[in-house]
Backbone as a ProteinNet text record, in pm:
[ID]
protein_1_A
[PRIMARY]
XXXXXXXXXXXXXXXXXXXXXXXXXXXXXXXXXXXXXXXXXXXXXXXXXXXXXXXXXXXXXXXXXXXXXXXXXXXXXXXXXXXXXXXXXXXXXXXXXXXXXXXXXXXXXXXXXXXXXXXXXXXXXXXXXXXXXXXXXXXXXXXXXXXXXXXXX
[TERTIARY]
11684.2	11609.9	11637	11677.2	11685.8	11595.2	11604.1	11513.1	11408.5	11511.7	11492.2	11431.4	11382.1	11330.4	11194	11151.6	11022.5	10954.3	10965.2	10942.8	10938.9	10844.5	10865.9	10842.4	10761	10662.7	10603.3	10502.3	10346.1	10271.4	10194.5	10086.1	9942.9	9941.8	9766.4	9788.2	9681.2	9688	9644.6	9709.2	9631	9514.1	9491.8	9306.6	9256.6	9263.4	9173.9	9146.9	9293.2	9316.8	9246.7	9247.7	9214.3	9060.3	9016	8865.1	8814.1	8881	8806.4	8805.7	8888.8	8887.1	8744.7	8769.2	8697.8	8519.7	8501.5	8360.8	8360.5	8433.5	8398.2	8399.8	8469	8392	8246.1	8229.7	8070.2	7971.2	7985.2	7957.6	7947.9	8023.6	8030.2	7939.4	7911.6	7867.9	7722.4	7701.5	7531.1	7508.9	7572.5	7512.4	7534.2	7628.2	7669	7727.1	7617.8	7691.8	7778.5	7860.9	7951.1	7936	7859.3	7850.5	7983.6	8047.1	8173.5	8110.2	8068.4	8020	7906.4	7867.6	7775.4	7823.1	7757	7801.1	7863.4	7930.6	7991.2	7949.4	7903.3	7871.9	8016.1	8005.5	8088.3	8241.4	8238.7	8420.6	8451.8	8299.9	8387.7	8379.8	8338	8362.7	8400.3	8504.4	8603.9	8734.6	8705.7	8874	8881.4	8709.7	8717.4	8779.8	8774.2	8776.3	8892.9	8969.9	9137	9213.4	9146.1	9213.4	9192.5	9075.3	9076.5	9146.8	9139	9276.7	9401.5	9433.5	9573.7	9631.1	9517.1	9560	9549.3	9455.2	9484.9	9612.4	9626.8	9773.8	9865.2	9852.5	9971.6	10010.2	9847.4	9896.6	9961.6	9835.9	9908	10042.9	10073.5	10227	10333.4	10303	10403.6	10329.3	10248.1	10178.6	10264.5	10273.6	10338	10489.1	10517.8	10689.6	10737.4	10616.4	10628.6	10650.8	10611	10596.7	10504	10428.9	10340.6	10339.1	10172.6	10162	10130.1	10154	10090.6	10253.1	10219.2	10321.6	10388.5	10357.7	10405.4	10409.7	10475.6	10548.7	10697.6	10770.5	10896.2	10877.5	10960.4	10931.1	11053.7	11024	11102.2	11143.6	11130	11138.3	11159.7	11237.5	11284.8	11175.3	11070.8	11001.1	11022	11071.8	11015.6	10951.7	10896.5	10805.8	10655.6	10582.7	10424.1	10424	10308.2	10301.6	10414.1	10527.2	10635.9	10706.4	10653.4	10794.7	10712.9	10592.3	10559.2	10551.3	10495.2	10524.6	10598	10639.5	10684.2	10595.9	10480.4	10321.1	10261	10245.9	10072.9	9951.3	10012.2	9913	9790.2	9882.4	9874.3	9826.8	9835.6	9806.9	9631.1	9668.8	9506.6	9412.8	9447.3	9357.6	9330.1	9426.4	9389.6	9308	9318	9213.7	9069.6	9064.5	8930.1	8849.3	8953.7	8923.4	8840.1	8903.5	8863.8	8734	8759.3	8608.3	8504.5	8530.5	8393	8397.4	8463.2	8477.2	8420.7	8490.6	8406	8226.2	8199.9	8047.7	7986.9	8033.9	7954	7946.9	8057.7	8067.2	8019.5	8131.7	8100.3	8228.8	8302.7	8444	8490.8	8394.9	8448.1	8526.4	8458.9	8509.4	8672.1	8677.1	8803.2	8897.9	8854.6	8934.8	8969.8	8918.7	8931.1	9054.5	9065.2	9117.7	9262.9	9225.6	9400.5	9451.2	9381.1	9445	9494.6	9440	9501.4	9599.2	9617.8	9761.3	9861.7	9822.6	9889	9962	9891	9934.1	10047.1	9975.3	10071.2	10192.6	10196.3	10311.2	10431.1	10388.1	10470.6	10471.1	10385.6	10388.6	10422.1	10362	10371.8	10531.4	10492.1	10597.6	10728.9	10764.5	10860.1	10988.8	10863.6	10892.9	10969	10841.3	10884.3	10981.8	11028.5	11146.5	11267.9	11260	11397.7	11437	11283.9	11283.5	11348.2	11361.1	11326.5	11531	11565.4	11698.7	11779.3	11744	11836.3	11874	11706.1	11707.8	11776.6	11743	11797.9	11878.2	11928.1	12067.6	12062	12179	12198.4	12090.2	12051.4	11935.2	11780.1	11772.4	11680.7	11698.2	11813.1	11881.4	11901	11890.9	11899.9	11738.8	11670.4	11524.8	11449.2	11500.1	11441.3	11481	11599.1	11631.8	11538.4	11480	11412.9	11295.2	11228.3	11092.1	11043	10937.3	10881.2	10825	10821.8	10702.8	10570.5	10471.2	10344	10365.3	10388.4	10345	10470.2
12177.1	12259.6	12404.6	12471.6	12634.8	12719.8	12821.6	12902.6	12967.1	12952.1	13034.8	12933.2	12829.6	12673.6	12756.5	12772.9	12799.9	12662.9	12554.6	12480.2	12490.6	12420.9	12430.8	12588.1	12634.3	12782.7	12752.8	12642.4	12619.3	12684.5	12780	12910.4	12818.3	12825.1	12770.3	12612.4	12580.8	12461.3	12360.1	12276.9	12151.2	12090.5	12047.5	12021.1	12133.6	12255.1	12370	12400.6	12325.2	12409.6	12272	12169.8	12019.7	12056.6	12023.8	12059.9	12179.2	12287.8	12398.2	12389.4	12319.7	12274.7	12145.5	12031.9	11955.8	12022.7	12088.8	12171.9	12266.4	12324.9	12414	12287.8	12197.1	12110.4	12024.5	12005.7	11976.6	12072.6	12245.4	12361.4	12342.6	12353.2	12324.7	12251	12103.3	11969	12027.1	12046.7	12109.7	12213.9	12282.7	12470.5	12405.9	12314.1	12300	12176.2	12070.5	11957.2	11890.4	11814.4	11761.2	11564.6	11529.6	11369.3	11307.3	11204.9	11142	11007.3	10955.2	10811.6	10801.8	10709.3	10724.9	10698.3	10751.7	10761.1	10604	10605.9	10452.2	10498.8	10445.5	10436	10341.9	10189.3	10164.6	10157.9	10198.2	10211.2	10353.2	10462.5	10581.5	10607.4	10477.2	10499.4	10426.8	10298.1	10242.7	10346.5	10429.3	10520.5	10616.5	10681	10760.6	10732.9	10594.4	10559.4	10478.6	10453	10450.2	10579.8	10658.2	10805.3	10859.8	10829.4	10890.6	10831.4	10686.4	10587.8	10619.2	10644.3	10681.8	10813.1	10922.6	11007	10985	10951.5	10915.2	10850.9	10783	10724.2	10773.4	10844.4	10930.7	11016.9	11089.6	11186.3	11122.7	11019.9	10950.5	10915	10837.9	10808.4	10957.4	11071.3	11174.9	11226.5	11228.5	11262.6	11168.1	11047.5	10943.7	11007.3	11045.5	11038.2	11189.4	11254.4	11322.8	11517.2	11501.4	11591.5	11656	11795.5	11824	11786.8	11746.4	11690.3	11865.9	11980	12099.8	12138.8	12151.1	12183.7	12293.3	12434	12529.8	12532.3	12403	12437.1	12318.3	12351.8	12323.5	12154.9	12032.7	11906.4	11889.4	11807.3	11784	11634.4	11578.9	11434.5	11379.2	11321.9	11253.8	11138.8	11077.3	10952.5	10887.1	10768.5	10650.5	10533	10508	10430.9	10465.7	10300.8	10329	10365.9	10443.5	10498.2	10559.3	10603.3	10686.6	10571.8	10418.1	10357.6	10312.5	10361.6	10362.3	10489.7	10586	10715.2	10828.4	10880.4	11006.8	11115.7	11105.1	11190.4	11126.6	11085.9	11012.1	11059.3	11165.7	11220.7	11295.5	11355.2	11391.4	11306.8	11210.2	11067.9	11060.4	11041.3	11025.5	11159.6	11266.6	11364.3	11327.6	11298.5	11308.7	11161.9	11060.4	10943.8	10991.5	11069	11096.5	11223.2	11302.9	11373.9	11289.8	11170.6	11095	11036.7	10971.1	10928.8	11008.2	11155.8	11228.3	11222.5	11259.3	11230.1	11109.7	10996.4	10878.5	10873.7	10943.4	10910.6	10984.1	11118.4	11223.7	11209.7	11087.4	11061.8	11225.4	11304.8	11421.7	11480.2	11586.9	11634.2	11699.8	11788	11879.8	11870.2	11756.5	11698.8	11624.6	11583.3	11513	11618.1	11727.6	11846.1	11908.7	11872.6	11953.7	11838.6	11700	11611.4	11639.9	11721.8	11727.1	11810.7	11905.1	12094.1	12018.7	11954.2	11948	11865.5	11770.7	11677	11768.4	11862.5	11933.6	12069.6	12130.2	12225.8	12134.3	12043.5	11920.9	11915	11865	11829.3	11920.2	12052.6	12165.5	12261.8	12275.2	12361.9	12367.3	12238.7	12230.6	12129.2	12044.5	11925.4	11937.7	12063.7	12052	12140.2	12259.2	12314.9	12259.2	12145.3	12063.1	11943.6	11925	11860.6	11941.4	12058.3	12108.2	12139.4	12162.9	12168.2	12042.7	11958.9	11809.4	11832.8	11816.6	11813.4	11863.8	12016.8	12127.8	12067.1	12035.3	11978.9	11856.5	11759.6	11626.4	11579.1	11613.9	11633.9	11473.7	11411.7	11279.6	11187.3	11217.8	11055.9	11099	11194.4	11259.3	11175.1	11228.5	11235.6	11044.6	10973	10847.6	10776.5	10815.4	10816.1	10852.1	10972.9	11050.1	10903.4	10876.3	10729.3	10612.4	10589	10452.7	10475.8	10556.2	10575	10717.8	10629.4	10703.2	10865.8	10920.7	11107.2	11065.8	10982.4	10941.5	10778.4	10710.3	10560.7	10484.8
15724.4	15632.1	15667.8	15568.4	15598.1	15606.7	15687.2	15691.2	15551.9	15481.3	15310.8	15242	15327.3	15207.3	15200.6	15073.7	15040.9	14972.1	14981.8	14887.8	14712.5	14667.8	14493.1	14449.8	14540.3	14443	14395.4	14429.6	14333.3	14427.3	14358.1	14416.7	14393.2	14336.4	14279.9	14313.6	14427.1	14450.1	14346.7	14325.2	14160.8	14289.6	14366.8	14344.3	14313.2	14365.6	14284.6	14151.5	14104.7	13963.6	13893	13908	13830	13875.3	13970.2	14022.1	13946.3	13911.4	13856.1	13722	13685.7	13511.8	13505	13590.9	13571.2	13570.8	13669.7	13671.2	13556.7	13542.6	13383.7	13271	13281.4	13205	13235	13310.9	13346.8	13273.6	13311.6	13280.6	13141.6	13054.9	12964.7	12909.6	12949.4	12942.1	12904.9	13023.7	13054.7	12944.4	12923.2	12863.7	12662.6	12649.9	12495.9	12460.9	12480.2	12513.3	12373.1	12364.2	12240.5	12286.5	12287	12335.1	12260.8	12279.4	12235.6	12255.6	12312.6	12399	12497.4	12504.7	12606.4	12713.7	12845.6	12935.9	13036.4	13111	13151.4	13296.4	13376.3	13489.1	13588.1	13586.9	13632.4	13615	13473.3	13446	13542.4	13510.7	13607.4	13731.9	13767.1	13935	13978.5	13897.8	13954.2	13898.3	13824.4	13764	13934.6	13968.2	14058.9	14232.5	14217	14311	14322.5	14219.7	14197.9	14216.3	14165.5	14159.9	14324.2	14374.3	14514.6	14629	14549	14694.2	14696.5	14522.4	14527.5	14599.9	14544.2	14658.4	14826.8	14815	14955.1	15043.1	15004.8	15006.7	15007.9	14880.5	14889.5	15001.6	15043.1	15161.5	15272.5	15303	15418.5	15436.9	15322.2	15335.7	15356.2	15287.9	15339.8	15486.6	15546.9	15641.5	15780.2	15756.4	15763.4	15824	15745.1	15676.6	15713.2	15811.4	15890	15738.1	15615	15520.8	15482.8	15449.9	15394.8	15256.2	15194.1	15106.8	14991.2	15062.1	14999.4	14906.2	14738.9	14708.7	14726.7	14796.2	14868.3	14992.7	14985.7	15153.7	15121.2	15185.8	15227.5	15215.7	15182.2	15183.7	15303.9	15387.9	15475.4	15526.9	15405	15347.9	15261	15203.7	15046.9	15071.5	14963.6	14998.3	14832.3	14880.5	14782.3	14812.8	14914.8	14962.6	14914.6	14917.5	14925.9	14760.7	14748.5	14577.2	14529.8	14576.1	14495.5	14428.3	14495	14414.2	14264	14245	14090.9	14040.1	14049	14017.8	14094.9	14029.5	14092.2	14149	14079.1	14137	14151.8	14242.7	14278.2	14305.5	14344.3	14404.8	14283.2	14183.3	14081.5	14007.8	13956.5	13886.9	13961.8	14071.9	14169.5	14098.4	14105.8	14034.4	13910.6	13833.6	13673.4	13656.8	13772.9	13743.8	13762	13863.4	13941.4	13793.3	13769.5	13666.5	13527.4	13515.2	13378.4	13420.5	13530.3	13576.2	13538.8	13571.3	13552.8	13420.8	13309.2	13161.1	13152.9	13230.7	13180.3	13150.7	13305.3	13336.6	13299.9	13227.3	13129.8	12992.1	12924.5	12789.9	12689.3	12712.7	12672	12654.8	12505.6	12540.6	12595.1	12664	12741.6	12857.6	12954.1	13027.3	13012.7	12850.3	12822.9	12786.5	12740.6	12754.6	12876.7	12993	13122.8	13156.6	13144.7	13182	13117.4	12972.5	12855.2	12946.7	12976.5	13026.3	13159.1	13226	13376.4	13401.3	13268.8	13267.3	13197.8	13071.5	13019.9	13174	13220.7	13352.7	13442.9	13465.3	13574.4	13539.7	13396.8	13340.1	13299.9	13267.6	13218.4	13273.3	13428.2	13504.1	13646.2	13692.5	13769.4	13839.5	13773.6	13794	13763.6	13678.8	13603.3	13779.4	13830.8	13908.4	14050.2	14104.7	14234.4	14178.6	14044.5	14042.6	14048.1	13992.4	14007.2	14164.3	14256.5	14391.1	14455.1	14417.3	14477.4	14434.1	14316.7	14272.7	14373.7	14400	14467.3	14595.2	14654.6	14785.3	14813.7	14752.5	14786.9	14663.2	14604	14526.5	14473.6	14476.5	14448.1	14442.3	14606.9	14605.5	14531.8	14440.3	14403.4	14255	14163.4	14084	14082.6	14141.9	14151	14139.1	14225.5	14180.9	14082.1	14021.5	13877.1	13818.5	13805.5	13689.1	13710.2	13796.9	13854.3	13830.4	13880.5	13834.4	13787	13660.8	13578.4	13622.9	13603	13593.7	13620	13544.3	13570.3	13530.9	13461.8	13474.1	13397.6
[MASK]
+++++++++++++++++++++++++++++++++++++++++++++++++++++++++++++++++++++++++++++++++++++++++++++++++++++++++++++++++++++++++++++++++++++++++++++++++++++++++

């Protein structure tokens, strides 16, 4: 790894940025509410609690694999083991589950709007970035993996 590896250049960490969307949708919830459904109790805390294993996992396994799981920092590991061999983000995937959960258990849109914006950011902002990172870096066996498995599912 070279000195000059800055990793992807994601500044704004996504739990901050997914977490701060998801609470302005709560915010929201409370001050002007828009009901969609009634609220689901156990569908959203089995989504939350899919979404929080997966991340979990995820870290561990690059934690594991001897990598920071922070997208501004340097990756110092190609991984397709564990959750990478179904998505390419898991970790990411784990937020946007945990995100729906709260949508689930607030049956309210705001919340399902905090859930659009933070798959919408992920997808066109963020991800688009640590792949071209991921390309530069690990070239071929990157480029061989992009073909095999999916972006999110």
């Amino acid at each position: 790894m070279s000195g000059a590896d800055h990793g992807p250049g994601v500044r704004l960490p996504p739990p901050l940025a997914v977490g701060g969307l998801v609470l302005l949708g709560w915010l929201l919830h409370r001050q002007l509410p828009l009901p969609v459904a009634p609220g689901l109790g156990l569908p959203a805390f089995l989504a939350m609690g899919l979404g929080f294993g997966l991340s979990l996992w995820t870290i561990v396994t690059m934690l594991r694999a001897g990598t920071n799981p922070r997208p501004d920092r340097p990756d110092s590991a190609f991984l397709e083991a564990g959750p990478f061999r179904f998505t390419r983000n898991p970790i990411y995937l784990g937020f946007l589950l945990v995100a729906a959960g709260f949508a689930l258990r607030w049956g309210d849109l705001w919340p399902w709007l905090a859930v659009a914006g933070s798959f919408a950011w992920l997808d066109r902002r963020v991800v688009p970035r640590e792949e071209a990172y991921l390309a530069t870096r690990f070239s071929a066996p990157y480029a061989a993996y992009r073909r095999r498995v999916r972006r999110w599912v």
